[in-house]
C-alpha positions as CSV (number, residue, x, y, z in Angstrom):
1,X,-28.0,-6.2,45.8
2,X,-24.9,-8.2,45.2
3,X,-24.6,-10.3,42.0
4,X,-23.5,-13.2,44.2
5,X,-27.6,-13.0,45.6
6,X,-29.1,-12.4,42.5
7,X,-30.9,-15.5,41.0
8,X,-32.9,-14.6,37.9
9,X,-35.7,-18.2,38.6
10,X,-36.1,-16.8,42.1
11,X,-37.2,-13.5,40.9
12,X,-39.2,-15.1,37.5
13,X,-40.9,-17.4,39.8
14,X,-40.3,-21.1,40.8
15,X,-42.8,-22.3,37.6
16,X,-41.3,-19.6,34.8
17,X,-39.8,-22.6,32.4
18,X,-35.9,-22.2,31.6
19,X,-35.2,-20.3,28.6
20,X,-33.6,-22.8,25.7
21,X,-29.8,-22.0,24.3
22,X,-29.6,-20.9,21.3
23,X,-26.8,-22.4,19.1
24,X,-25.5,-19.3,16.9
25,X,-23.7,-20.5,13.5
26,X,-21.7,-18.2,11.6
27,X,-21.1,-19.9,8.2
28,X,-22.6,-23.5,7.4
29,X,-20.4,-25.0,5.9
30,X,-20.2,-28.3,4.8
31,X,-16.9,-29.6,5.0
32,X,-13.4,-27.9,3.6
33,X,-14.6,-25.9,0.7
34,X,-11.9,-24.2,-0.9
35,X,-12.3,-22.1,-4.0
36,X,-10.4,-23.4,-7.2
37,X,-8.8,-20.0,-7.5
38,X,-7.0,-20.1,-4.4
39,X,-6.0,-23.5,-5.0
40,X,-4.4,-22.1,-8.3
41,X,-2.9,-19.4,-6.7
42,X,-1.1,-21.5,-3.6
43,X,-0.3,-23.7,-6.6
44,X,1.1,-20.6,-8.6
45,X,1.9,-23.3,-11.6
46,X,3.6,-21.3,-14.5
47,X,1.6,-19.3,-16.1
48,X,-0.1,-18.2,-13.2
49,X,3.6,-16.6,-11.6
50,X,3.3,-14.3,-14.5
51,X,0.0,-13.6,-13.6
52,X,1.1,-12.8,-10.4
53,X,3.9,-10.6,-11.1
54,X,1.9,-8.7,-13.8
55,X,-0.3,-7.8,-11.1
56,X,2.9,-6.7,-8.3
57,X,3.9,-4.8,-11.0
58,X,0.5,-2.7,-11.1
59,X,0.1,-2.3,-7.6
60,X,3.7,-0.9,-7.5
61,X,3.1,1.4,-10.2
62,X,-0.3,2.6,-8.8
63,X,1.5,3.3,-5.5
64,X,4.5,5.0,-6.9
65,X,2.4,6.8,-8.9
66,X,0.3,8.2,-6.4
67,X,3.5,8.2,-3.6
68,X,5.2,10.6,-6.2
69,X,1.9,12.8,-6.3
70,X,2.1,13.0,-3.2
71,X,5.9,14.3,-2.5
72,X,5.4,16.9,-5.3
73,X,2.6,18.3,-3.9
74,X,3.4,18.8,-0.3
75,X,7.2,19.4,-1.0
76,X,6.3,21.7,-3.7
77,X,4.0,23.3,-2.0
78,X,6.5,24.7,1.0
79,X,9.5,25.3,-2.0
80,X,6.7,27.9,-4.0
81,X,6.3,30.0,-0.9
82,X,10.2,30.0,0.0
83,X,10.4,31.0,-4.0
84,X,7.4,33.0,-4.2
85,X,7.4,34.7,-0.5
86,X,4.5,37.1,-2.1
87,X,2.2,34.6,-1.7
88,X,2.8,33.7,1.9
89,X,0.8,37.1,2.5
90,X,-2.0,36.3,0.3
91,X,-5.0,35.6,2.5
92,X,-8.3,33.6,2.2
93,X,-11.1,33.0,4.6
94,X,-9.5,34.4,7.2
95,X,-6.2,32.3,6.6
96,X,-2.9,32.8,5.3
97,X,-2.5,30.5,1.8
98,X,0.4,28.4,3.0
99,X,-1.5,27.8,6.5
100,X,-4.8,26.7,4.1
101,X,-2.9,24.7,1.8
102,X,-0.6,23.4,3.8
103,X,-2.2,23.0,7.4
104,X,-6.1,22.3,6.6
105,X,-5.7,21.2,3.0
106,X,-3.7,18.8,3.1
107,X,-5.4,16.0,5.0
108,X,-8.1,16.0,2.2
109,X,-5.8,16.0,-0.2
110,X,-4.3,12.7,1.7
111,X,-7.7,11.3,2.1
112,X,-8.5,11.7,-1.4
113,X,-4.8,10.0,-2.1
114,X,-6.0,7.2,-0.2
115,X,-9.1,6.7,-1.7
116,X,-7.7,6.5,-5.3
117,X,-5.3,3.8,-4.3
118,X,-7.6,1.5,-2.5
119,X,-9.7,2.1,-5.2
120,X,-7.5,1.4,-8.1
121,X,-5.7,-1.7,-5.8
122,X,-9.1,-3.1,-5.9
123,X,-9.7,-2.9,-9.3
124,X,-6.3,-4.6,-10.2
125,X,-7.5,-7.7,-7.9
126,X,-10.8,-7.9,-9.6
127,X,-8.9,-7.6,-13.0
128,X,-6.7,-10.6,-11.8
129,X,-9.1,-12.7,-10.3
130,X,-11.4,-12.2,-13.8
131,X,-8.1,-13.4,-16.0
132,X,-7.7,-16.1,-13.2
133,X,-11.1,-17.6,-13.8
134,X,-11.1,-17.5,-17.2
């Protein structure tokens, strides 16, 4: 059967009433609303630029922070076994250490990274929009 001769009344029945449309709203709103704190914020009057950079400033430290943990970890990690060959032969589970730490570890490790930021960077917002709305 092609789609072209498919007619869904024809196979209902000539007396099967037409289904009604549906209008699907996603948010009702009721005209612009736009929060005071955004207003502030695109307004960025004086006080609130130091507001603003206060809060760069965290989120760039957080990052560093945890950009920094990063690059000792997994560049230290490689620079221990070229010091320390010995433990290139150590062995657990069935896997040599620098292959664990370094091949299956790490993305963990990353993940965990990851998580730490997006929870800290969230936690700086909601500090910023509390002082904000004070």
């Amino acid at each position: 059967m092609s789609p072209e001769s498919f007619d869904v009344r024809a196979r209902l029945g000539e007396f099967s009433p037409r289904p009604r449309r549906k209008r699907v709203v996603l948010a009702d709103r009721r005209g612009p609303h736009v929060p005071r704190v955004r207003v502030e914020v695109e307004e960025q009057t004086g006080a609130l630029e130091g507001l603003v950079r206060d809060l760069v400033e965290k989120q760039l430290r957080v990052a560093l922070l945890l950009s920094g943990t990063v690059a000792l970890v997994l560049f230290g990690l490689p620079l221990a076994f070229w010091l320390a060959p010995t433990l290139g032969d150590v062995e657990l589970f069935g896997l040599r250490l620098p292959w664990l730490l370094l091949g299956v570890l790490a993305y963990p490790f990353l993940v965990v990274i990851g998580l730490l930021y997006n929870r800290k960077a969230e936690r700086n917002e909601e500090d910023f929009l509390g002082m904000l709305e004070e």
